[in-house]
Structures are given as C-alpha cells and as structure tokens.
PDB file of N, H, CA, C and O in Angstrom:
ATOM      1  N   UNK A   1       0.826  -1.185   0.000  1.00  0.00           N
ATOM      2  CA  UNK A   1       0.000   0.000   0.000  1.00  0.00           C
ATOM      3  C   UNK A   1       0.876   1.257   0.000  1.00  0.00           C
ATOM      4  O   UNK A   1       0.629   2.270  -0.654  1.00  0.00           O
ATOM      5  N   UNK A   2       2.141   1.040   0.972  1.00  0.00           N
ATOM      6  H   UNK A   2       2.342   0.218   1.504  1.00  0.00           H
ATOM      7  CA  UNK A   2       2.926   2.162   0.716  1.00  0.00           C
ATOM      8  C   UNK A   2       3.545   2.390  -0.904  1.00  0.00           C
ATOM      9  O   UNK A   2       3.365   3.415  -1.562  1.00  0.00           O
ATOM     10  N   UNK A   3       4.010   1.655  -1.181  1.00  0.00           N
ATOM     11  H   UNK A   3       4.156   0.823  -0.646  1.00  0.00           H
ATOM     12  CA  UNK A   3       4.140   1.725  -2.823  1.00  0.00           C
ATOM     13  C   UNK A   3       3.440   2.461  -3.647  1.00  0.00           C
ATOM     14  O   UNK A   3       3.764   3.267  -4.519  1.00  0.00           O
ATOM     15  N   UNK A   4       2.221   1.994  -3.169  1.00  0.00           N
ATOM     16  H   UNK A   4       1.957   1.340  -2.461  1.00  0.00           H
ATOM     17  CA  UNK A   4       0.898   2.353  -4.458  1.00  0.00           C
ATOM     18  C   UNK A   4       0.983   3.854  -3.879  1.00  0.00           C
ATOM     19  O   UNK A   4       1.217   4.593  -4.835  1.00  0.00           O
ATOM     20  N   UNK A   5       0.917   4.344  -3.081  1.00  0.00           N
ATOM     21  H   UNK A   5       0.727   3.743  -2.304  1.00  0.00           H
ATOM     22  CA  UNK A   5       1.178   6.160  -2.635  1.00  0.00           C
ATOM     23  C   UNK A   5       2.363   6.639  -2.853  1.00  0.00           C
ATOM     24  O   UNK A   5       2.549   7.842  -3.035  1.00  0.00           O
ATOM     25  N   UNK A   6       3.162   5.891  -2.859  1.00  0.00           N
ATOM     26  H   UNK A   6       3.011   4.913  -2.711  1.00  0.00           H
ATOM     27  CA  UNK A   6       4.816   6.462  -3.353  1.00  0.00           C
ATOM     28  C   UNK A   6       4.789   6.919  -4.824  1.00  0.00           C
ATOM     29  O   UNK A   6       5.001   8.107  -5.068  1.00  0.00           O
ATOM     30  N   UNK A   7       4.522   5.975  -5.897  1.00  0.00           N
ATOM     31  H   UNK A   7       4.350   5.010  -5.698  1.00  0.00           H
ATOM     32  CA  UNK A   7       4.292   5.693  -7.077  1.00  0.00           C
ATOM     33  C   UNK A   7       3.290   6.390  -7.532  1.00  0.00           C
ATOM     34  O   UNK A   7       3.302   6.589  -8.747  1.00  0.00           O
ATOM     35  N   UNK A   8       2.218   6.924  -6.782  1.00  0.00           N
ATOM     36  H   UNK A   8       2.209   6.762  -5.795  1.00  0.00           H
ATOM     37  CA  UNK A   8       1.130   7.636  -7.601  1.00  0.00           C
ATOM     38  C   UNK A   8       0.868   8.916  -6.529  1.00  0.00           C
ATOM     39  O   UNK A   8      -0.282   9.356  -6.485  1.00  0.00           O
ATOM     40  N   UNK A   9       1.799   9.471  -5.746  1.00  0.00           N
ATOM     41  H   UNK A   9       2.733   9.114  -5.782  1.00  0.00           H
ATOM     42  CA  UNK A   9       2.127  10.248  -5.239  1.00  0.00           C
ATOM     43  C   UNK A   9       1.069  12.053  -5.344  1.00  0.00           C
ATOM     44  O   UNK A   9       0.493  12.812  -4.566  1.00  0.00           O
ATOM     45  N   UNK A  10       1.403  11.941  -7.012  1.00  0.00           N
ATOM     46  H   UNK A  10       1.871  11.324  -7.644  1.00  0.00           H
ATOM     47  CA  UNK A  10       0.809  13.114  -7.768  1.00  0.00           C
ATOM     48  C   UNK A  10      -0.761  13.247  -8.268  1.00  0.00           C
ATOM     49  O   UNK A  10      -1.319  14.235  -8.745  1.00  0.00           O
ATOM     50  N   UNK A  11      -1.388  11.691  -7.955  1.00  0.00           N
ATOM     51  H   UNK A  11      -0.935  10.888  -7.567  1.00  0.00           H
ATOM     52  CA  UNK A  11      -2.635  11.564  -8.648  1.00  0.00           C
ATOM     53  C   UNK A  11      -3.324  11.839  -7.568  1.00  0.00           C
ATOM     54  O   UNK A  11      -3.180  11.153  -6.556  1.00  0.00           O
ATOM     55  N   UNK A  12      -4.222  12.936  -7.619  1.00  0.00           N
ATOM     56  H   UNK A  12      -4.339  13.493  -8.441  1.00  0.00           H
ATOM     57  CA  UNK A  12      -5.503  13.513  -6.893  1.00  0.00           C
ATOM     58  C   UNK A  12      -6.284  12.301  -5.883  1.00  0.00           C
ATOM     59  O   UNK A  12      -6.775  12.677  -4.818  1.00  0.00           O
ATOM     60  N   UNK A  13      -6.358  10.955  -6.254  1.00  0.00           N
ATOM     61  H   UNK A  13      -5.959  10.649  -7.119  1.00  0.00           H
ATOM     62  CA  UNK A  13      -6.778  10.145  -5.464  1.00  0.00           C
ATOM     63  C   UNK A  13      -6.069   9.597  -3.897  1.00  0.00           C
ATOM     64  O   UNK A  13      -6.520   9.274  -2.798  1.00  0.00           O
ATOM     65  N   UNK A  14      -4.863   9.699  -4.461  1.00  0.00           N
ATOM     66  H   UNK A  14      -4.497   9.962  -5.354  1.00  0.00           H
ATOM     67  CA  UNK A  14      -3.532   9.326  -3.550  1.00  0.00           C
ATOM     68  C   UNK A  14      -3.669  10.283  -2.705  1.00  0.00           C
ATOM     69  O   UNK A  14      -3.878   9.933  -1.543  1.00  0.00           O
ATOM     70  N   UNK A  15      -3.618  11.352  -2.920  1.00  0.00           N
ATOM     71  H   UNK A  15      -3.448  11.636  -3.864  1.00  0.00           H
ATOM     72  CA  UNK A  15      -3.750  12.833  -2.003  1.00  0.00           C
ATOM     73  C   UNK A  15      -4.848  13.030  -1.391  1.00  0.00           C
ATOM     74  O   UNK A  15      -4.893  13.328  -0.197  1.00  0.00           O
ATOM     75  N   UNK A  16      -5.822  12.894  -2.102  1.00  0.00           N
ATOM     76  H   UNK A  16      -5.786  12.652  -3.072  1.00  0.00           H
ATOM     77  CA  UNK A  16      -7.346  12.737  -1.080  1.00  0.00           C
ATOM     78  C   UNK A  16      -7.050  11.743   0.293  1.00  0.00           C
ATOM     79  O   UNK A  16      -6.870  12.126   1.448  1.00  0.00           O
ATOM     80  N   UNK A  17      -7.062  10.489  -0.175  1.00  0.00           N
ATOM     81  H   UNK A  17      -7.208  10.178  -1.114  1.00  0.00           H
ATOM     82  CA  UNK A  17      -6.838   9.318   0.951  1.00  0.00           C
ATOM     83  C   UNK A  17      -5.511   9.704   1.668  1.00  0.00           C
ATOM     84  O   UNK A  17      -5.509   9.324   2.838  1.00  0.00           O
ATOM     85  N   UNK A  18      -4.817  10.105   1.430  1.00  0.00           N
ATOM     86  H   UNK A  18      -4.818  10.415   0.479  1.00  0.00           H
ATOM     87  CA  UNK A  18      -4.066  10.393   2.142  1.00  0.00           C
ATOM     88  C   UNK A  18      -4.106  11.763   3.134  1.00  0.00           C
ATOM     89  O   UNK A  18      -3.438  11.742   4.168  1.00  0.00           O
ATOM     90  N   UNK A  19      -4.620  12.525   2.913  1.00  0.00           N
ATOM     91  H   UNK A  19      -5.162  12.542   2.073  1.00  0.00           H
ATOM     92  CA  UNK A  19      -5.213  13.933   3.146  1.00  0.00           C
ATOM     93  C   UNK A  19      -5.804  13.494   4.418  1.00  0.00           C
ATOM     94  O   UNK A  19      -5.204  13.641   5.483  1.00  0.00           O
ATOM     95  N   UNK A  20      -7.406  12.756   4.297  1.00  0.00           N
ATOM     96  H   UNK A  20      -7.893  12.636   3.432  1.00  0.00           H
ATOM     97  CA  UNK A  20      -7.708  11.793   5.292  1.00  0.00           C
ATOM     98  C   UNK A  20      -7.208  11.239   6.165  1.00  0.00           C
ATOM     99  O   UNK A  20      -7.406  11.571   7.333  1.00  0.00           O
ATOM    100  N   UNK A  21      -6.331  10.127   5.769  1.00  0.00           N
ATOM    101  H   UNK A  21      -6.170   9.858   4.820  1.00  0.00           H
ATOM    102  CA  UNK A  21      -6.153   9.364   7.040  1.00  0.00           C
ATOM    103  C   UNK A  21      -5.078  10.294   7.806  1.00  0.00           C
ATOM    104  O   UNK A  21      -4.798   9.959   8.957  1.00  0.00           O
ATOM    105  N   UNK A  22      -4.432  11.473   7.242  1.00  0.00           N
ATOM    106  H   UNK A  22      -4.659  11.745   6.307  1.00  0.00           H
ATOM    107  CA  UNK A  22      -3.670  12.189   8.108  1.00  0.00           C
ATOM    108  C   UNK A  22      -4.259  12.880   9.456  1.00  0.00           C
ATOM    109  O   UNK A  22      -3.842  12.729  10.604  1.00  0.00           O
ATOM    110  N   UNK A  23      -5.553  13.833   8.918  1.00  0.00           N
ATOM    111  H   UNK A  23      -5.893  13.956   7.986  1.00  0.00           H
ATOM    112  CA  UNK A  23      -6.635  13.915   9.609  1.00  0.00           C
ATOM    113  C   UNK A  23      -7.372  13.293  10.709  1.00  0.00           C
ATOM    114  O   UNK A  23      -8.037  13.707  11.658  1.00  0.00           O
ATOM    115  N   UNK A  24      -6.951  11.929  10.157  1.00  0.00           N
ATOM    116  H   UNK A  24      -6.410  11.592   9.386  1.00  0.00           H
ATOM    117  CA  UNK A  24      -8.120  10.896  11.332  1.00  0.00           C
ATOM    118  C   UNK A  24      -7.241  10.454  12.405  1.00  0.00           C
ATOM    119  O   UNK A  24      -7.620  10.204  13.550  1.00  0.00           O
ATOM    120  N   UNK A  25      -5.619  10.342  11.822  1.00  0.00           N
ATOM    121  H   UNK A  25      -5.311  10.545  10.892  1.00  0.00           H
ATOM    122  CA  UNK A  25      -4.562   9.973  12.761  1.00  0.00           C
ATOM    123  C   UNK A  25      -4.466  11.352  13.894  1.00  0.00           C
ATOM    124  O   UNK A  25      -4.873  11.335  15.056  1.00  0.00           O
ATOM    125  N   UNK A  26      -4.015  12.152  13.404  1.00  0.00           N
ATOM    126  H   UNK A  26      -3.685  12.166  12.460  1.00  0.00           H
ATOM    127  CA  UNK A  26      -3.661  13.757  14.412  1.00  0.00           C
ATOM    128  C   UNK A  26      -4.955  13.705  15.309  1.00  0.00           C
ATOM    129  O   UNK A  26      -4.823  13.848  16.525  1.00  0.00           O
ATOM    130  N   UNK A  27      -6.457  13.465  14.645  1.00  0.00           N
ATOM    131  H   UNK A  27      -6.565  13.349  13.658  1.00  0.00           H
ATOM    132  CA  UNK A  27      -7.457  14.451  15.252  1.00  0.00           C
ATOM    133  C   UNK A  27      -8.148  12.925  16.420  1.00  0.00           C
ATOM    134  O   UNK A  27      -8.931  13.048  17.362  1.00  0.00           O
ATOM    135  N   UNK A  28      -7.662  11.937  16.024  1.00  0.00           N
ATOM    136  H   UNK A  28      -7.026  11.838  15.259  1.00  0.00           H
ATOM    137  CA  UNK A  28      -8.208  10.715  16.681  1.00  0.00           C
ATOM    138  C   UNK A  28      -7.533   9.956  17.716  1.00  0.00           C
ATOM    139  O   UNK A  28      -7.644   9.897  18.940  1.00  0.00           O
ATOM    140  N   UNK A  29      -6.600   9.243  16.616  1.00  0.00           N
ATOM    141  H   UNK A  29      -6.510   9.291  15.621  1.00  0.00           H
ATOM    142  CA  UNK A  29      -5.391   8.403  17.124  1.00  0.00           C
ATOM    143  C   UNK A  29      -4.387   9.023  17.890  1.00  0.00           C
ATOM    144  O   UNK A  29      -3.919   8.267  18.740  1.00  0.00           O
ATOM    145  N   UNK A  30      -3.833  10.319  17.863  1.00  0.00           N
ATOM    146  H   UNK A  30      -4.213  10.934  17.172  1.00  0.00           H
ATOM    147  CA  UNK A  30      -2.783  10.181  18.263  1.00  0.00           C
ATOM    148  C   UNK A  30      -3.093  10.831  19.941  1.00  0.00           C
ATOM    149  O   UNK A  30      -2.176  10.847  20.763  1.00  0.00           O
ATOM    150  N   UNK A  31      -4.501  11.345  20.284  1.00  0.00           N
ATOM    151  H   UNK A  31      -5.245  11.332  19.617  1.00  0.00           H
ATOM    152  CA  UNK A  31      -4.869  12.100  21.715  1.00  0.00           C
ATOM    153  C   UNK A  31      -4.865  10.661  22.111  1.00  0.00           C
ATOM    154  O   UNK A  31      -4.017  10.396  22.964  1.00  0.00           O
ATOM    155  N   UNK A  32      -5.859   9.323  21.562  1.00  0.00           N
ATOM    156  H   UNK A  32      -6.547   9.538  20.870  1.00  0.00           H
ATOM    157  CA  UNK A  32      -6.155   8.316  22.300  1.00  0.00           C
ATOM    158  C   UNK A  32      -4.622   7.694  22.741  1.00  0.00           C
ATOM    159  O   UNK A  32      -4.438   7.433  23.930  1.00  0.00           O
ATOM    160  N   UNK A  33      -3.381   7.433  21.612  1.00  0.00           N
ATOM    161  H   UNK A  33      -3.531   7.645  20.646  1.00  0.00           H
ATOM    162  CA  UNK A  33      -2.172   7.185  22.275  1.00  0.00           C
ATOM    163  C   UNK A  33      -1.616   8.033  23.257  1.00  0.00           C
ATOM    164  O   UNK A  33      -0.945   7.485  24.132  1.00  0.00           O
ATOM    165  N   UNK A  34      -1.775   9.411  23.296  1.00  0.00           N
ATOM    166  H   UNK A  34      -2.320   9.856  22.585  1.00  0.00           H
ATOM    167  CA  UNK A  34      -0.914  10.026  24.253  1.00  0.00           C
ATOM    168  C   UNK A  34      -1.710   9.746  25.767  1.00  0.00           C
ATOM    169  O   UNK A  34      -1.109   9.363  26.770  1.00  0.00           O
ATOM    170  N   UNK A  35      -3.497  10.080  25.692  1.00  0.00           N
ATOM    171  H   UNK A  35      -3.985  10.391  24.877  1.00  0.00           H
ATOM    172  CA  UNK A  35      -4.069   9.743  27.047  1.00  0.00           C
ATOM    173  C   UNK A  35      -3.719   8.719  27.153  1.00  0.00           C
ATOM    174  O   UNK A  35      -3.407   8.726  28.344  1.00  0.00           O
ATOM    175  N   UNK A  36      -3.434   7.416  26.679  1.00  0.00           N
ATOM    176  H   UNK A  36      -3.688   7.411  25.712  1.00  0.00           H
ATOM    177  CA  UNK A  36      -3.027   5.987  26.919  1.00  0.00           C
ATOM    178  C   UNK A  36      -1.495   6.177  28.064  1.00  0.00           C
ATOM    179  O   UNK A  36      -1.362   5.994  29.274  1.00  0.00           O
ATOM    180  N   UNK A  37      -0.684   6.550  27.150  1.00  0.00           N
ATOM    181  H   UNK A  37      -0.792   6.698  26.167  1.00  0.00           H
ATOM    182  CA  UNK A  37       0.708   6.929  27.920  1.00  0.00           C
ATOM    183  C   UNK A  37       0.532   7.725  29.209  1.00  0.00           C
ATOM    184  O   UNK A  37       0.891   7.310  30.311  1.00  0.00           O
ATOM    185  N   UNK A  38      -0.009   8.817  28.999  1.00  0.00           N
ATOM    186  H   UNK A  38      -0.301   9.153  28.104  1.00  0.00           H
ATOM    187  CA  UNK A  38      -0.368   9.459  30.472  1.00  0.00           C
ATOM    188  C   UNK A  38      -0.772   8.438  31.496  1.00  0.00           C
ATOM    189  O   UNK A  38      -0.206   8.134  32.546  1.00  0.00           O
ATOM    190  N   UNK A  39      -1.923   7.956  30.934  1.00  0.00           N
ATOM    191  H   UNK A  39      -2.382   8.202  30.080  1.00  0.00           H
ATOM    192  CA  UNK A  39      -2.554   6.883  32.249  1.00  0.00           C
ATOM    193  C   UNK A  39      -1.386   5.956  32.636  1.00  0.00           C
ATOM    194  O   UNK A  39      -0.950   5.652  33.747  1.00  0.00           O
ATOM    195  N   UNK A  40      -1.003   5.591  31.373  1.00  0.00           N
ATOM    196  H   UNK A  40      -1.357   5.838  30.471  1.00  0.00           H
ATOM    197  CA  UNK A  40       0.491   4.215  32.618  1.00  0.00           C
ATOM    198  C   UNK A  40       1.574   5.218  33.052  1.00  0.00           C
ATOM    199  O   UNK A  40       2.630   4.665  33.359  1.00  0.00           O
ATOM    200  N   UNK A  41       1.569   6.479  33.146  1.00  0.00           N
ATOM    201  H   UNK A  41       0.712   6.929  32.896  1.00  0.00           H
ATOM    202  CA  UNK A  41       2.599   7.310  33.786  1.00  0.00           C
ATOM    203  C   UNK A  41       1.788   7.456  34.696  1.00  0.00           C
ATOM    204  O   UNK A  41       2.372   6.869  35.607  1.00  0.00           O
ATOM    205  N   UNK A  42       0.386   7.999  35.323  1.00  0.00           N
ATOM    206  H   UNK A  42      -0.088   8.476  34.583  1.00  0.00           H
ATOM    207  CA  UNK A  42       0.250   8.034  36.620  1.00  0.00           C
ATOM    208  C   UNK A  42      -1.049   6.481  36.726  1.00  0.00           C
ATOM    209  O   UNK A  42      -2.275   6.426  36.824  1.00  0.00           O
ATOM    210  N   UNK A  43      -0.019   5.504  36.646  1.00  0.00           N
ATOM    211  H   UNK A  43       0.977   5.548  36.566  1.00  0.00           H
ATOM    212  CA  UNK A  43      -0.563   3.996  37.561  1.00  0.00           C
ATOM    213  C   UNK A  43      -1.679   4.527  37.256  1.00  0.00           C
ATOM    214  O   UNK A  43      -2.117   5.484  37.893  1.00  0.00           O
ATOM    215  N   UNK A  44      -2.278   4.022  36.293  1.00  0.00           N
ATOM    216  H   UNK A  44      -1.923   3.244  35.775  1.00  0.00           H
ATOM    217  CA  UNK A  44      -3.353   4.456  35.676  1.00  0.00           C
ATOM    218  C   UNK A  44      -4.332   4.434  36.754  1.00  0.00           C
ATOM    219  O   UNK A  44      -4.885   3.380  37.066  1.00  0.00           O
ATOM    220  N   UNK A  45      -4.592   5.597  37.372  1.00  0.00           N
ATOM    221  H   UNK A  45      -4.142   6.453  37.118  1.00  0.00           H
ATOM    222  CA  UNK A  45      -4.689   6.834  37.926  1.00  0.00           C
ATOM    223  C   UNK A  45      -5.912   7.216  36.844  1.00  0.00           C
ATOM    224  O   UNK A  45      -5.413   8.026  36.063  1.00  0.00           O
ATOM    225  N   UNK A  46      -7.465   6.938  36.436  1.00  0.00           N
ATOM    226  H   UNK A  46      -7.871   6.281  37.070  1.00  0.00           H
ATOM    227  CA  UNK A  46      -7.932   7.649  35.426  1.00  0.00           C
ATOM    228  C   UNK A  46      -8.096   9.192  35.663  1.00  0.00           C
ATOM    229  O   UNK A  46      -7.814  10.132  34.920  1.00  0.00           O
ATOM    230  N   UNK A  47      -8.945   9.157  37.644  1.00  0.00           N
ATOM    231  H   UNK A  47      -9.174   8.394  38.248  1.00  0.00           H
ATOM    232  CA  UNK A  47      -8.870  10.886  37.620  1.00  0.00           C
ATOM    233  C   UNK A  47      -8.017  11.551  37.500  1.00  0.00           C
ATOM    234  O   UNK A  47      -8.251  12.570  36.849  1.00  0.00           O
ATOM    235  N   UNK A  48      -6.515  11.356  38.067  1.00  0.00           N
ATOM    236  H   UNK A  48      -6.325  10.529  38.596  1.00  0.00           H
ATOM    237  CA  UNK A  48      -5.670  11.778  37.769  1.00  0.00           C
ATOM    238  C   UNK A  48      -5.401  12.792  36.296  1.00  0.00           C
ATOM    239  O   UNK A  48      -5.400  13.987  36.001  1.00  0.00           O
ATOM    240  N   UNK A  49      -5.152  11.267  35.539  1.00  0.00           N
ATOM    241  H   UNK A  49      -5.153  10.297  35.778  1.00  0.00           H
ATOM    242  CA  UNK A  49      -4.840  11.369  34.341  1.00  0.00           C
ATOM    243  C   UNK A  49      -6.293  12.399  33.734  1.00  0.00           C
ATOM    244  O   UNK A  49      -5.820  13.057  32.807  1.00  0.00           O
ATOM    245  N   UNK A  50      -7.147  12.609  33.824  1.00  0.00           N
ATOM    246  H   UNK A  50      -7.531  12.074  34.577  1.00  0.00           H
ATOM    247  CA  UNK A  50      -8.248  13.001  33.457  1.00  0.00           C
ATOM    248  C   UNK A  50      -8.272  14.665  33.911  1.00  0.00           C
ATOM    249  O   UNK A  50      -8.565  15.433  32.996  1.00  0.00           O
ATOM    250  N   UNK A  51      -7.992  15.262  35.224  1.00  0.00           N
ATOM    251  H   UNK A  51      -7.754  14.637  35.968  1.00  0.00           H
ATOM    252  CA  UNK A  51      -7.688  16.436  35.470  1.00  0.00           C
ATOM    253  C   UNK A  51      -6.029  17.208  35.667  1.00  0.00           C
ATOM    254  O   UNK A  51      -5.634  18.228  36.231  1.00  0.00           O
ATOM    255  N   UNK A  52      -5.361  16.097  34.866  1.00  0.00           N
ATOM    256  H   UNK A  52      -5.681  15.268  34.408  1.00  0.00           H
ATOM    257  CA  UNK A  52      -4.380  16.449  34.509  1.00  0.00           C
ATOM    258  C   UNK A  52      -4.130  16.700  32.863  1.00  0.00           C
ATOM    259  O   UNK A  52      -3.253  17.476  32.484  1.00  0.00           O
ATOM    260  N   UNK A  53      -5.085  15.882  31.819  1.00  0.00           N
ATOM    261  H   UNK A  53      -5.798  15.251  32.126  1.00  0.00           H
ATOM    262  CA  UNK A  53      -4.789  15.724  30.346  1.00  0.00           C
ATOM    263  C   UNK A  53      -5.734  16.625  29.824  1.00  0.00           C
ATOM    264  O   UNK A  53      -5.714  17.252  28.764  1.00  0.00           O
ATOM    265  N   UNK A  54      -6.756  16.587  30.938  1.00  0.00           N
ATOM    266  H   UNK A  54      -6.772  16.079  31.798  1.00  0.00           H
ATOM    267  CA  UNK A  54      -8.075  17.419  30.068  1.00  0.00           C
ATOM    268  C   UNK A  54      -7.583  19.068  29.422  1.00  0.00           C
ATOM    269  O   UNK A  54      -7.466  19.502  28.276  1.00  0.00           O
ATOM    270  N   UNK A  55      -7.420  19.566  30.541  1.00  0.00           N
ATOM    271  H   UNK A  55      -7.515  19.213  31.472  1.00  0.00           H
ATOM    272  CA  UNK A  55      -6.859  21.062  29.837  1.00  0.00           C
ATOM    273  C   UNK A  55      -5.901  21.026  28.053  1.00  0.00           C
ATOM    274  O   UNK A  55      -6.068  21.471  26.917  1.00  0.00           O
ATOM    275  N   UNK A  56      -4.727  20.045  28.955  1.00  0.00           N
ATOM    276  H   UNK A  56      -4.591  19.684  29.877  1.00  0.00           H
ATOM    277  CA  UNK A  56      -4.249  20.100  27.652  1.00  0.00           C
ATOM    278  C   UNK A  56      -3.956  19.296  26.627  1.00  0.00           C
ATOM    279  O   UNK A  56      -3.021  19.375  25.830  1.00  0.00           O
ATOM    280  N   UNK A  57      -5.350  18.042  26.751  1.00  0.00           N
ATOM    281  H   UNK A  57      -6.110  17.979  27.398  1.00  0.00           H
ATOM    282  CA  UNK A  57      -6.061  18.011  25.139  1.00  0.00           C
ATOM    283  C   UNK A  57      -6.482  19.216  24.786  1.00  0.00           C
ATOM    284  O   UNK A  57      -5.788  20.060  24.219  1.00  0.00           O
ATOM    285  N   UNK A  58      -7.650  19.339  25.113  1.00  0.00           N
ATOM    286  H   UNK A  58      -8.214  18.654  25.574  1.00  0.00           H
ATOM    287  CA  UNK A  58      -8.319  20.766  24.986  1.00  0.00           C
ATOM    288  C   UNK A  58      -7.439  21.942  23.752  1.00  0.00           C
ATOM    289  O   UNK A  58      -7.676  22.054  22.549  1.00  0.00           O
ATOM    290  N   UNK A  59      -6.567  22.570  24.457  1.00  0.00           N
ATOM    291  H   UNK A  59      -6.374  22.479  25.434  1.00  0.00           H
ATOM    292  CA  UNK A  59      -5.672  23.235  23.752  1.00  0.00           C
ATOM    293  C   UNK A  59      -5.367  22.475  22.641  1.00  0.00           C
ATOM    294  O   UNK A  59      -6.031  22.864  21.680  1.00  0.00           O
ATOM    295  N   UNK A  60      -4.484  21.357  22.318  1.00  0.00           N
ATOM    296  H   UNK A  60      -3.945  21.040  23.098  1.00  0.00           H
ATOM    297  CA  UNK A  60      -3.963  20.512  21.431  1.00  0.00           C
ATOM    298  C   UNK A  60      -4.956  20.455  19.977  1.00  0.00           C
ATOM    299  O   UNK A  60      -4.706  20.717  18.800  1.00  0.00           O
ATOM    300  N   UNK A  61      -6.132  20.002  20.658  1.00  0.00           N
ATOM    301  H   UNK A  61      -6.335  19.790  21.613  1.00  0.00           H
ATOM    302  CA  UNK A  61      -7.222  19.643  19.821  1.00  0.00           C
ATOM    303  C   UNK A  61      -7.809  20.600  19.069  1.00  0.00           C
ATOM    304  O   UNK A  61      -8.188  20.528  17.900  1.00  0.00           O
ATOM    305  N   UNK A  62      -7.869  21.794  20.074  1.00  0.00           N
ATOM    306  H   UNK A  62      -7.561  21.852  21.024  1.00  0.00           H
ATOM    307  CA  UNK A  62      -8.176  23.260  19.169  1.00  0.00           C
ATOM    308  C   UNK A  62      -7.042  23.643  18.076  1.00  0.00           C
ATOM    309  O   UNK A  62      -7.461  23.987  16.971  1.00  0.00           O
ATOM    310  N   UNK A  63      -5.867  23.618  18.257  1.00  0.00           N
ATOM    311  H   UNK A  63      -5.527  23.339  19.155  1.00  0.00           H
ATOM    312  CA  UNK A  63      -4.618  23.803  17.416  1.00  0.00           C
ATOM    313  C   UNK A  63      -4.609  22.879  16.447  1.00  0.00           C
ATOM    314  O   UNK A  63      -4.375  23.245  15.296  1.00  0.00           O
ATOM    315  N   UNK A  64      -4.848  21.593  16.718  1.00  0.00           N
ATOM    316  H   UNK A  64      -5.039  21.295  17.654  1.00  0.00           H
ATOM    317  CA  UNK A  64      -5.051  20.893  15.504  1.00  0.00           C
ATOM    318  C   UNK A  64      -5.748  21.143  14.843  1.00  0.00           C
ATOM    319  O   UNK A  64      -5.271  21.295  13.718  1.00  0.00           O
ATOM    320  N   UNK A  65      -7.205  21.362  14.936  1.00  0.00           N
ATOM    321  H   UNK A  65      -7.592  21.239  15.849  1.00  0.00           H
ATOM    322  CA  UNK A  65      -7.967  21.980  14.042  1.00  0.00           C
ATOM    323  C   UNK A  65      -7.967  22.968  13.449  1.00  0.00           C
ATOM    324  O   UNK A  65      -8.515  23.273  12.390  1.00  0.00           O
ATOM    325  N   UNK A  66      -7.301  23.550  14.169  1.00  0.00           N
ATOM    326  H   UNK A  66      -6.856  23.303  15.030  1.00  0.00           H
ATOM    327  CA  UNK A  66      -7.150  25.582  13.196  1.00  0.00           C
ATOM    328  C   UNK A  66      -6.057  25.116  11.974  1.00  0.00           C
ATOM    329  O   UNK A  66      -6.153  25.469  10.799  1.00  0.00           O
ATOM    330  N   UNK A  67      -5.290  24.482  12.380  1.00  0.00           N
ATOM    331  H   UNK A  67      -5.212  24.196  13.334  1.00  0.00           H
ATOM    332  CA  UNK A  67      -4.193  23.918  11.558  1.00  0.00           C
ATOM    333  C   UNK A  67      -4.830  23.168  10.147  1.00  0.00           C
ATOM    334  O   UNK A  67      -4.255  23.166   9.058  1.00  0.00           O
ATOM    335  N   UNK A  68      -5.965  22.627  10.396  1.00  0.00           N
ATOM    336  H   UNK A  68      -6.431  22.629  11.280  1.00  0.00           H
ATOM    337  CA  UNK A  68      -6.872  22.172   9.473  1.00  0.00           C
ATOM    338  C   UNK A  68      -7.599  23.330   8.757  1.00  0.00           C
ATOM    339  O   UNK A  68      -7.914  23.389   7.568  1.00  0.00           O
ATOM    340  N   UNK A  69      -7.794  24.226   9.721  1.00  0.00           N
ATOM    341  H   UNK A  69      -7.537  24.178  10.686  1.00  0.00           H
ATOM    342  CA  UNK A  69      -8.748  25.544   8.367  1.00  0.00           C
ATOM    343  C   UNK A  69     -10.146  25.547   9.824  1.00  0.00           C
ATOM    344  O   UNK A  69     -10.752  26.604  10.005  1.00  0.00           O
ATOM    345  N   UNK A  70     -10.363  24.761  10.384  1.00  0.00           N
ATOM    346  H   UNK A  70      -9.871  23.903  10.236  1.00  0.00           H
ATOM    347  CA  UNK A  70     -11.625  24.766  11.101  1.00  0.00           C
ATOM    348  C   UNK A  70     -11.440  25.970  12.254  1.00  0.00           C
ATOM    349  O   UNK A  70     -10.446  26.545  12.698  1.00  0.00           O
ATOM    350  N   UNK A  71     -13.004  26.082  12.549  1.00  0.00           N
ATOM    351  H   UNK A  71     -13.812  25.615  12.188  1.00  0.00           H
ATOM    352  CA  UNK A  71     -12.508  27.593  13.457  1.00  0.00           C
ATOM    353  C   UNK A  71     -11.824  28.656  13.123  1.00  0.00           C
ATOM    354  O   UNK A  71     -11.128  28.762  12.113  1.00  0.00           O
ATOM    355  N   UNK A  72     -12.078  29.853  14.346  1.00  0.00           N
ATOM    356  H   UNK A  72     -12.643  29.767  15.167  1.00  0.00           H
ATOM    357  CA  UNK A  72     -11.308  30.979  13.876  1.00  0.00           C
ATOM    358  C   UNK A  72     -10.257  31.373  15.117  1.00  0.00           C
ATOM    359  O   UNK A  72     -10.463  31.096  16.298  1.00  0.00           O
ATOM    360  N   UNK A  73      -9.024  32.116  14.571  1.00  0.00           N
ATOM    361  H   UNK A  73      -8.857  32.341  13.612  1.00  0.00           H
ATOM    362  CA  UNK A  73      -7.799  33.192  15.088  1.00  0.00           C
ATOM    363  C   UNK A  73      -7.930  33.491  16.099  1.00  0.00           C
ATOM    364  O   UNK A  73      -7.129  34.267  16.622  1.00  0.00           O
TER     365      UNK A  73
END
C-alpha cells in the first residue's frame, strides 16, 4: 500500500486518501495514544490522568484543528 502512494504520489486520489487518514490519525489516534501513555505514567490513575490531560487536550485539539482551516484566530 505504501508503494501504491509512493508511485502515484501526484494523482488527486492518492492525495485525497491520504489527506484523510492524516486527519483521522492527528485528530483521533494520536490524543487516544498520548491519554493511553499518560494513564500508565500516573498507575493508571484515570482521575488523575483526566484532570491532569483534560486542559491540555483541549488546547492541542483546538490547534489541531485551526491547523486544518476549522474555526477561527
């Protein structure tokens, strides 16, 4: 699969799907890995981890999105 995006790099389809799953990784995957890591840093601790991550998802998540075009300045 990496191939087929290497190789067709330039074709509008490649860039769409790829456009996407960049999107779904930053705006999805990568808060659920980092709250993951937090929790086994405090002995998963959920409140902890929960009034410690919340603020700054929060922030993160807004920046990611402006970074996308969503929201405003």
């Amino acid at each position: 699969m990496i191939d087929y995006f290497i190789r067709n790099r330039e074709k509008l389809i490649a860039k769409s799907v790829l456009a996407v799953l960049y999107f779904f990784i930053v705006i999805f995957i990568e808060p659920v890995s980092y709250f993951y890591l937090m929790l086994k840093a405090f002995n998963y601790n959920l409140l902890l981890t929960i009034k410690i991550a919340l603020p700054t998802f929060k922030t993160k998540i807004r920046e990611r999105l402006m970074s996308f075009g969503f929201g405003s300045s």
